[in-house]
VEXDREN-2710 file (C-alpha; in Angstrom, 1 decimal):
% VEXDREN-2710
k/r/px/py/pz
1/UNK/-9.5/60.6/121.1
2/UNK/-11.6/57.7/121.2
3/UNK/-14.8/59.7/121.6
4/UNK/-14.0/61.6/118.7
5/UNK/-13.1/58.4/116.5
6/UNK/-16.4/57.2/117.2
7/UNK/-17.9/60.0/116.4
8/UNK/-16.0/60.5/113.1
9/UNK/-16.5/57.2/112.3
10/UNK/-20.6/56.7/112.5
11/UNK/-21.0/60.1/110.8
12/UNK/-18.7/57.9/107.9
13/UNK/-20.1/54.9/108.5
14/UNK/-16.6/53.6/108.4
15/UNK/-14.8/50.9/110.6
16/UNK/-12.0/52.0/111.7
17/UNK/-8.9/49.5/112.0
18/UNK/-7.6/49.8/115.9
19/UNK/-4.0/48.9/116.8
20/UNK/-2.5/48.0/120.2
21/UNK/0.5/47.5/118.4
22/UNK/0.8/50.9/116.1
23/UNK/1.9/54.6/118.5
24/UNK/-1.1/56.3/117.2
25/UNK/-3.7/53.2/117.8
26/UNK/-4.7/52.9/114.2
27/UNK/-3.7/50.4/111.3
28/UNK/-2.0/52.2/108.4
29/UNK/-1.7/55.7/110.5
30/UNK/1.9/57.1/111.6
31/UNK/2.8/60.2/113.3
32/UNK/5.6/62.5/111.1
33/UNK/8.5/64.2/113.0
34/UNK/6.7/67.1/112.1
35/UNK/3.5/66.1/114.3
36/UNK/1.4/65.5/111.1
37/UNK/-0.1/61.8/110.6
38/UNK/0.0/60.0/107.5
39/UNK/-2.3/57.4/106.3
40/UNK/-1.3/54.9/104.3
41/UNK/0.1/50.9/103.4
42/UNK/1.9/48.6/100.7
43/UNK/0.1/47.5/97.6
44/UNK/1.9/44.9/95.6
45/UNK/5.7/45.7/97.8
46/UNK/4.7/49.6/96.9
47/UNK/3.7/51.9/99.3
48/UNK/0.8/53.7/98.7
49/UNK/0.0/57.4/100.9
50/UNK/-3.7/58.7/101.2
51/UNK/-2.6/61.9/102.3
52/UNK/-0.9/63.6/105.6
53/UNK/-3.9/65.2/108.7
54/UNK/-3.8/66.9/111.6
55/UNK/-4.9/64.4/113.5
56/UNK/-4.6/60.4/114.0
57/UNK/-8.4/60.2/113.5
58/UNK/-8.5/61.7/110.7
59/UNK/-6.1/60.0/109.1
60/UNK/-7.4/56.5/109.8
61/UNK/-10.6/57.4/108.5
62/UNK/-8.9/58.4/105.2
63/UNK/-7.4/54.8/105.5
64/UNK/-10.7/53.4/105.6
65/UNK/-12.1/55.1/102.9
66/UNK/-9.1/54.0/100.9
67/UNK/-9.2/50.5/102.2
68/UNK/-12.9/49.9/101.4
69/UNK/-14.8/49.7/105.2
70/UNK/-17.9/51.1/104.1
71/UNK/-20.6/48.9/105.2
72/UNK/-21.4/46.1/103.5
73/UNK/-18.3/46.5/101.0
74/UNK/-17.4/43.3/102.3
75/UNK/-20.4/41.2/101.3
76/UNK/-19.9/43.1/97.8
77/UNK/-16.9/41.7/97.5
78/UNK/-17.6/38.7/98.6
79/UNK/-20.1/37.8/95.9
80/UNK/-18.3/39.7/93.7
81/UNK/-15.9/37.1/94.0
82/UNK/-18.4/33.7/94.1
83/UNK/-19.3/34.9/90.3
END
């Protein structure tokens, strides 16, 4: 699984956010009775669902899309925000 992340992951140039602390190893990723994953967190006490996968990976890339982890989307913000 962590193979394929990685590959998933560079072909995105994403980040993906890792968990020790989450059952399916990703932040914002959890695993439906029915099997399915769903990728999503809280926006202002709402909570806010990018969409259900077939698989963990895939689901915590759709996170990081939705969170912003492209490369350098930090340093945007960031002097987005010294202006």
């Amino acid at each position: 699984v962590v193979a394929e992340a990685e590959v998933v992951a560079e072909a995105e140039g994403l980040r993906l956010h890792l968990s020790s602390s989450r059952a399916t190893g990703y932040k914002g990723v959890q695993q439906s009775p029915s099997g399915r994953f769903r990728a999503g967190h809280r926006v202002d006490g709402r909570q806010v669902c990018y969409g259900t996968f077939d698989t963990a990976v895939e689901a915590a890339v759709a996170y990081a899309r939705a969170v912003g982890e492209a490369p350098g989307q930090a340093e945007l913000a960031a002097a987005a925000a010294a202006r």
